[in-house]
C-alpha positions as CSV (number, residue, x, y, z in Angstrom):
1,X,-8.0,15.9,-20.7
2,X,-6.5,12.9,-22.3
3,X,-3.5,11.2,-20.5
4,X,-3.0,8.5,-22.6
5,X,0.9,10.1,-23.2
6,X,1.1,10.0,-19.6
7,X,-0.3,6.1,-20.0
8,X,2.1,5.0,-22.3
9,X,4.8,5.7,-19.7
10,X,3.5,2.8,-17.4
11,X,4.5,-0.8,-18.1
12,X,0.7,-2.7,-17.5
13,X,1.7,-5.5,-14.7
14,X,-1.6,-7.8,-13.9
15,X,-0.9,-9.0,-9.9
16,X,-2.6,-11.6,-8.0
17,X,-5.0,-10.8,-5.6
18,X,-4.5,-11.0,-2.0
19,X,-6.9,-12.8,0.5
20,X,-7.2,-10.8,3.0
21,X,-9.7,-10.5,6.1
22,X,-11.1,-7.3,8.1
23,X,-9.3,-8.9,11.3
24,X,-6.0,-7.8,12.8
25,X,-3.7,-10.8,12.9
26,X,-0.2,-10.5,14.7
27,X,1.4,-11.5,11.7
28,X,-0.2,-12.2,7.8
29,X,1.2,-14.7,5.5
30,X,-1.5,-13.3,2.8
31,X,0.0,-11.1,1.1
32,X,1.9,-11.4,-1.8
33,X,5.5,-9.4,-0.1
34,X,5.5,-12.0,2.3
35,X,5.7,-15.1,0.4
36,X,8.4,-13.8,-2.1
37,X,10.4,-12.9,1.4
38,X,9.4,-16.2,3.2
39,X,10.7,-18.2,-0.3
40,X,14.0,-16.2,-0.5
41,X,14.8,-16.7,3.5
42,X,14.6,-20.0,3.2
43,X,16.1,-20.3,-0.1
44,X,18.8,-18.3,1.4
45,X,19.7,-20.5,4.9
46,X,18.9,-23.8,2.5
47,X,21.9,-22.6,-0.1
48,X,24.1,-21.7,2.8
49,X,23.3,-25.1,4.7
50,X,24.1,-27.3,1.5
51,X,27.7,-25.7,1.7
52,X,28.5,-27.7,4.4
53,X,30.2,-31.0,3.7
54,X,30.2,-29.9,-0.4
55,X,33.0,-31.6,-2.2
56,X,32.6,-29.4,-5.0
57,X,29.9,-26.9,-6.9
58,X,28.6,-30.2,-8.2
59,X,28.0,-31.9,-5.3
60,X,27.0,-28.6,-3.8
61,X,24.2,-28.4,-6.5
62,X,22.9,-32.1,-5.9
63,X,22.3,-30.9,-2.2
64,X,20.9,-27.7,-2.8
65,X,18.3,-29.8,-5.3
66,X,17.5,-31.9,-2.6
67,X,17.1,-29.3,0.7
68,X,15.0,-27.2,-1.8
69,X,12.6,-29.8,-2.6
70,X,11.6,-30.2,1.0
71,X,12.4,-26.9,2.3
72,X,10.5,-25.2,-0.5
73,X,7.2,-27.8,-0.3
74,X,7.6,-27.4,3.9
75,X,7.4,-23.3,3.2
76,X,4.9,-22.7,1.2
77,X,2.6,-25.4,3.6
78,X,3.6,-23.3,6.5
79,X,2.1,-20.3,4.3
80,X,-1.0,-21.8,3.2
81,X,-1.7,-22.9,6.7
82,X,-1.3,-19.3,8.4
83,X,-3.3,-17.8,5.6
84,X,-6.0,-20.2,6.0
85,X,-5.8,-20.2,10.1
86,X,-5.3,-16.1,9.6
87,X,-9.2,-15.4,11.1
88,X,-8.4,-17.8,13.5
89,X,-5.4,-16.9,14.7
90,X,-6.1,-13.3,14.8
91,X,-8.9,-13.8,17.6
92,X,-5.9,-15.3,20.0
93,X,-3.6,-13.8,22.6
94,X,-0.7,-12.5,20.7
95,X,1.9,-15.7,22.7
96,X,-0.4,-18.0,21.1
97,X,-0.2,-16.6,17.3
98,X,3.6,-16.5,18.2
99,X,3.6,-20.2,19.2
100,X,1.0,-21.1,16.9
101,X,3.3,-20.2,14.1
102,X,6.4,-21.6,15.6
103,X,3.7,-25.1,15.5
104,X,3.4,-24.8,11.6
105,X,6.7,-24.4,11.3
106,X,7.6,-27.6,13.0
107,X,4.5,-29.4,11.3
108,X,5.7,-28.2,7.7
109,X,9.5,-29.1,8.4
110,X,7.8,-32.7,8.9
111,X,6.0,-32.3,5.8
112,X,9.1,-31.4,3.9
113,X,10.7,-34.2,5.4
114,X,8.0,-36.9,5.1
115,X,7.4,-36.0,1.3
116,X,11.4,-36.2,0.5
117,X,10.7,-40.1,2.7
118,X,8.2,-40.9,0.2
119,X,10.0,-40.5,-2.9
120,X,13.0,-42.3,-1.9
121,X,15.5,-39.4,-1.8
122,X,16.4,-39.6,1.9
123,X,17.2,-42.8,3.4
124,X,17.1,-42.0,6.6
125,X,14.6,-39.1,7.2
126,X,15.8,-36.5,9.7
127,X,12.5,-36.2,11.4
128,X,13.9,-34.0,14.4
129,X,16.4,-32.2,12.7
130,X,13.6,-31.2,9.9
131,X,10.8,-30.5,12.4
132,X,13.3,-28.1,15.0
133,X,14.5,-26.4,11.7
134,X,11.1,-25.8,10.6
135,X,10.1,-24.1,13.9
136,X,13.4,-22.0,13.6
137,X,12.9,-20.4,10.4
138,X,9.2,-19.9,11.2
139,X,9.9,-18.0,14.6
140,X,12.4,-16.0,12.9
141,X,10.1,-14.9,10.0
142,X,7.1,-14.4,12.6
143,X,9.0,-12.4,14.3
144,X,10.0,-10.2,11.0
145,X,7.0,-9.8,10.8
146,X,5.8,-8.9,13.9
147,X,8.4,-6.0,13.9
148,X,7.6,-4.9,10.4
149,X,3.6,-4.6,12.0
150,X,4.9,-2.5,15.0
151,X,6.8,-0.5,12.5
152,X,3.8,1.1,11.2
153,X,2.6,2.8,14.6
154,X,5.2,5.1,14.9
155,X,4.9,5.7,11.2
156,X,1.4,6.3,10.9
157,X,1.7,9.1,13.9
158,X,4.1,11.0,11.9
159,X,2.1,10.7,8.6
160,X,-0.7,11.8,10.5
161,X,1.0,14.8,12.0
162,X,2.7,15.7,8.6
163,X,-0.6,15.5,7.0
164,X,-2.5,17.4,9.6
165,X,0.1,20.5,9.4
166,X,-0.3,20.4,5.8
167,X,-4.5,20.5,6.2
168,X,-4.4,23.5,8.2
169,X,-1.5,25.5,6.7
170,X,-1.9,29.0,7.4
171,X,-2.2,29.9,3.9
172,X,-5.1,27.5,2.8
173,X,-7.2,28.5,5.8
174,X,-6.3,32.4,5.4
175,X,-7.3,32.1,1.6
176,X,-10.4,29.8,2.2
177,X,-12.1,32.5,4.9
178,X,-11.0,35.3,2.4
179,X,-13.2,33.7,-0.2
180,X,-16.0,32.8,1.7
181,X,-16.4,36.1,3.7
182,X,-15.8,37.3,-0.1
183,X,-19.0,35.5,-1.0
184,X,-21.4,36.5,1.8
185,X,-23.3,39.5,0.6
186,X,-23.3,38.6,-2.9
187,X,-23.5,34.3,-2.7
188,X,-24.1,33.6,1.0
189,X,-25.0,29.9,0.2
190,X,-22.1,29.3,-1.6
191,X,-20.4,30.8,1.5
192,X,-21.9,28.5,3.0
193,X,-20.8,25.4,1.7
194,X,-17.6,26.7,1.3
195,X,-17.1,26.5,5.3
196,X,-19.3,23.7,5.4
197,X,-16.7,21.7,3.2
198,X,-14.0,23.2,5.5
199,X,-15.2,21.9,8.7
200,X,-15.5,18.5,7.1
201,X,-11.9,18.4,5.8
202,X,-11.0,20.1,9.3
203,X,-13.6,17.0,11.3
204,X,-11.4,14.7,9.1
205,X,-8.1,15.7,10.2
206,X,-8.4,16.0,13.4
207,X,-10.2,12.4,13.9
208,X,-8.8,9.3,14.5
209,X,-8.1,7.7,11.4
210,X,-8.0,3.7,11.3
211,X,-5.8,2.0,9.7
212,X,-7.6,2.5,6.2
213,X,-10.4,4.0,4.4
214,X,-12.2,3.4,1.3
215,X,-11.7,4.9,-1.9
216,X,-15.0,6.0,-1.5
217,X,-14.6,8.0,1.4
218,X,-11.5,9.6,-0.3
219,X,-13.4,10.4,-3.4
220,X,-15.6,12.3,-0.9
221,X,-13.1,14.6,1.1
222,X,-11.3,15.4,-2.3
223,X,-14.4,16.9,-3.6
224,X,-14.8,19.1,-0.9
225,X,-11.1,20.1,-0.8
226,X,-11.6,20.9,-4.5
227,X,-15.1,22.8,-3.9
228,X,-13.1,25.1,-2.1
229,X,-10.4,26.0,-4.4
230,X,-12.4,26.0,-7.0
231,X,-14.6,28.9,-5.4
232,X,-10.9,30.7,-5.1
233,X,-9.9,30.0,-8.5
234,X,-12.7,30.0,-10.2
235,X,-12.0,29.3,-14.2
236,X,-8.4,29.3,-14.0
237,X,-8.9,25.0,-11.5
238,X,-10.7,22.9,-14.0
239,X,-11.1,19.6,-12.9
240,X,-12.6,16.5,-14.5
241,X,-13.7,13.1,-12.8
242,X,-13.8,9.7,-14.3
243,X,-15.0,7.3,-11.6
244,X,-15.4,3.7,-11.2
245,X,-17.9,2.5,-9.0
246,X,-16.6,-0.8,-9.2
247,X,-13.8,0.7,-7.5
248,X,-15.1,2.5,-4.3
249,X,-14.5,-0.6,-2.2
250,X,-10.7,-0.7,-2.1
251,X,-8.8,0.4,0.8
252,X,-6.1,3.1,0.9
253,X,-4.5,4.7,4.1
254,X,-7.1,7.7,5.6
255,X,-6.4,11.1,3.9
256,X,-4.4,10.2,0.9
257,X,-5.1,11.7,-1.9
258,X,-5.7,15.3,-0.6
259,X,-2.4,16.2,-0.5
260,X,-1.8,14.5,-3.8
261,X,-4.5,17.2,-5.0
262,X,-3.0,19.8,-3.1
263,X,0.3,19.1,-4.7
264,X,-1.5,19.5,-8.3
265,X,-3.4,22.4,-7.1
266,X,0.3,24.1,-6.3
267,X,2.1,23.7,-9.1
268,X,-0.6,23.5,-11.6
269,X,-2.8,26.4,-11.1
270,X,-1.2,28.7,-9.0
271,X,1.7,29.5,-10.9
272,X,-0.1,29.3,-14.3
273,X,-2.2,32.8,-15.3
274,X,-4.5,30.4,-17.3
275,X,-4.5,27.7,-14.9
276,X,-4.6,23.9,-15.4
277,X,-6.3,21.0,-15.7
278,X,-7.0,18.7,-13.2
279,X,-8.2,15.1,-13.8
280,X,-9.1,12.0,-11.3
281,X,-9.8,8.8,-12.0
282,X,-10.4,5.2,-11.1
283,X,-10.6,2.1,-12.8
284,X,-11.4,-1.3,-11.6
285,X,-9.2,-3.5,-13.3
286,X,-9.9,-7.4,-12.3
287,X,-8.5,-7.8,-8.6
288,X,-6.9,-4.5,-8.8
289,X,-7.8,-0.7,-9.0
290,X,-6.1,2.4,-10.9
291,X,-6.3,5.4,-9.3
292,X,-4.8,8.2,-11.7
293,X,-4.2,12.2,-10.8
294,X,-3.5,14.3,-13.4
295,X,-2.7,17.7,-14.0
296,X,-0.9,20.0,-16.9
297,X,1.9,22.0,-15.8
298,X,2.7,25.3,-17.0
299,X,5.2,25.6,-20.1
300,X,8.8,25.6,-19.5
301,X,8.5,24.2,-15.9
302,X,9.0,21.1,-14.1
303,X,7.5,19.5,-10.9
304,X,8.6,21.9,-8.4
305,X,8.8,21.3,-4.4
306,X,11.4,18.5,-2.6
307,X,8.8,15.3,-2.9
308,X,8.0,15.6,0.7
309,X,4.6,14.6,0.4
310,X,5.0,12.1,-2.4
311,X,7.5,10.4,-0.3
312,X,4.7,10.2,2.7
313,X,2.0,8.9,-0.1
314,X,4.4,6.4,-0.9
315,X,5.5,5.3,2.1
316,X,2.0,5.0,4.1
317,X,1.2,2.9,0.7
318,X,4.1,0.5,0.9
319,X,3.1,-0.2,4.7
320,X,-1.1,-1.0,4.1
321,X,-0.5,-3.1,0.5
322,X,3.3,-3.9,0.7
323,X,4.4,-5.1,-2.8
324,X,0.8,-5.3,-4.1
325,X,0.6,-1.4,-3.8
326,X,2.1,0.5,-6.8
327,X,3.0,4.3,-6.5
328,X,4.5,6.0,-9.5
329,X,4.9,9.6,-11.3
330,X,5.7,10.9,-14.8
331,X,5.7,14.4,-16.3
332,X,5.4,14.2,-20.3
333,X,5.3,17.1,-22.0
334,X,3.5,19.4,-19.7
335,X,1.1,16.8,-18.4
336,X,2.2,15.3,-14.6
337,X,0.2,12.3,-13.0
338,X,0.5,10.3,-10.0
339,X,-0.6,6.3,-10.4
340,X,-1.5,4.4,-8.1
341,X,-2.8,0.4,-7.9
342,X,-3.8,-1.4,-5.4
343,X,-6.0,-4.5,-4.7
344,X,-9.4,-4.7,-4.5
345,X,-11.0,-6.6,-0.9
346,X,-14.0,-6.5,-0.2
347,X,-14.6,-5.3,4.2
């Protein structure tokens, strides 16, 4: 099947790849959604601060040219310093990360400081005043983060349970022991490995995911999940890979794309009398990988269903790649796909 319709309905945007280690730190300053909000914060209290004592919008501008210079140099030290410190720090009690952060904070407002000194713009150099407002707006962004990371606990419990219901609806199972028992007498191997691939998507669910999984691994449990409807449908699911091996190292939250396949499975082939066609595929791409479902819808309809799970796919995305994870959806004349990009890492 050729999706390049489906393509054309994508804008191409090349990102930057992310640093990031296997370890667990309290808080990252890698990622890419963290520096554009760490720049804007301080962007944000610096353009408020320089209103104080304006005379006028062009006096106001003159300040707000010099706070940035040292509040924007100061930041983006404090960043490079917990990204580089990020193994490091993530092998400490979580007080000290906290205070180790608040530390850079200080240290970069003395930066900030020390390099407006040097070029002559500050006569007197507010070395307290820069250093305590350095550890301010540190703590306060640490501790953003720190609530954004306990965010995903509660959020990943849900998914999980959401996506665990959806594995063993009673329908799936019912129609997956219909066509195995089905096959017995007349295929009992294929019987076979039709419950064989069950149990492994059932051993999956019921697990205890991690926080991610790779691609590979997905690749994996999708094949068995469409070995099984495929045995139902027979003719009517046809389904066509295009993998990357490049590609099987990035991450993506556990059990992701089933219900992605489940969702083109539903509206593609069950309510079409011919059925549909059913396409996966990944793509390294430099630093970042393409993962693409497609699938043709019948004629006359739309994308049925509220979203539900598309809204859980995107979600558990946004919280494991931030703004380095892309999630999007078309339907072009009778062909629907799901995109997805993310970055590679390697661990």
């Amino acid at each position: 099947m050729k999706d390049s319709q489906i393509l054309s309905s994508f804008e191409e945007r090349p990102r930057p790849r992310a640093s990031l280690s296997p370890a667990a730190p309290l808080f990252d300053a890698c990622q890419l959604g963290v520096t554009l909000r760490a720049v804007l914060f301080v962007e944000a209290v610096v353009a408020v601060g320089a209103l104080f004592g304006a005379l006028g919008l062009a006096d106001w501008l003159g300040r707000l040219s010099l706070l940035t210079a040292g509040a924007l140099s100061a930041t983006l030290v404090w960043l490079l310093a917990a990204c580089g410190l990020k193994r490091v720090l993530a092998r400490w009690p979580q007080r000290l990360q906290r205070a180790a952060g608040v530390g850079l904070g200080a240290l970069a407002g003395l930066y900030g400081c020390g390099l407006l000194s040097l070029t002559g713009l500050l006569a007197a150099p507010p070395w307290l005043a820069s250093a305590c407002a350095g550890a301010l707006m540190s703590a306060l962004l640490v501790e953003a983060l720190v609530w954004r990371l306990k965010g995903r606990a509660p959020a990943a419990t849900a998914a999980r349970l959401s996506e665990l219901q959806s594995r063993i609806r009673p329908h799936f199972l019912f129609n997956t022991l219909n066509t195995a028992m089905a096959l017995v007498r007349e295929e009992p191997a294929r019987a076979e490995a039709i419950l064989e691939d069950l149990s492994e998507l059932f051993r999956h669910a019921l697990m205890e995911p991690g926080e991610s999984a790779t691609l590979a691994d997905e690749i994996t449990l999708a094949r068995r999940y469409l070995e099984i409807e495929q045995a139902r449908f027979g003719e009517r699911l046809r389904v066509e890979w295009s993998l990357d091996e490049g590609a099987g190292a990035a991450r993506l939250p556990p059990l992701l794309l089933q219900p992605l396949l489940e969702n083109a499975v539903r509206h593609g082939v069950e309510p079409s009398e011919t059925g549909a066609q059913l396409r996966i595929s990944t793509q390294r791409r430099g630093d970042q990988v393409v993962i693409k479902v497609t699938n043709t819808v019948p004629a006359g309809q739309g994308r049925g269903g509220h979203g539900l799970a598309l809204d859980n796919v995107r979600d558990r995305l946004s919280l494991l790649h931030d703004l380095q994870g892309s999630f999007r959806t078309a339907l072009v004349d009778g062909v629907y796909q799901v995109r997805i990009e993310i970055p590679l890492q390697g661990g």
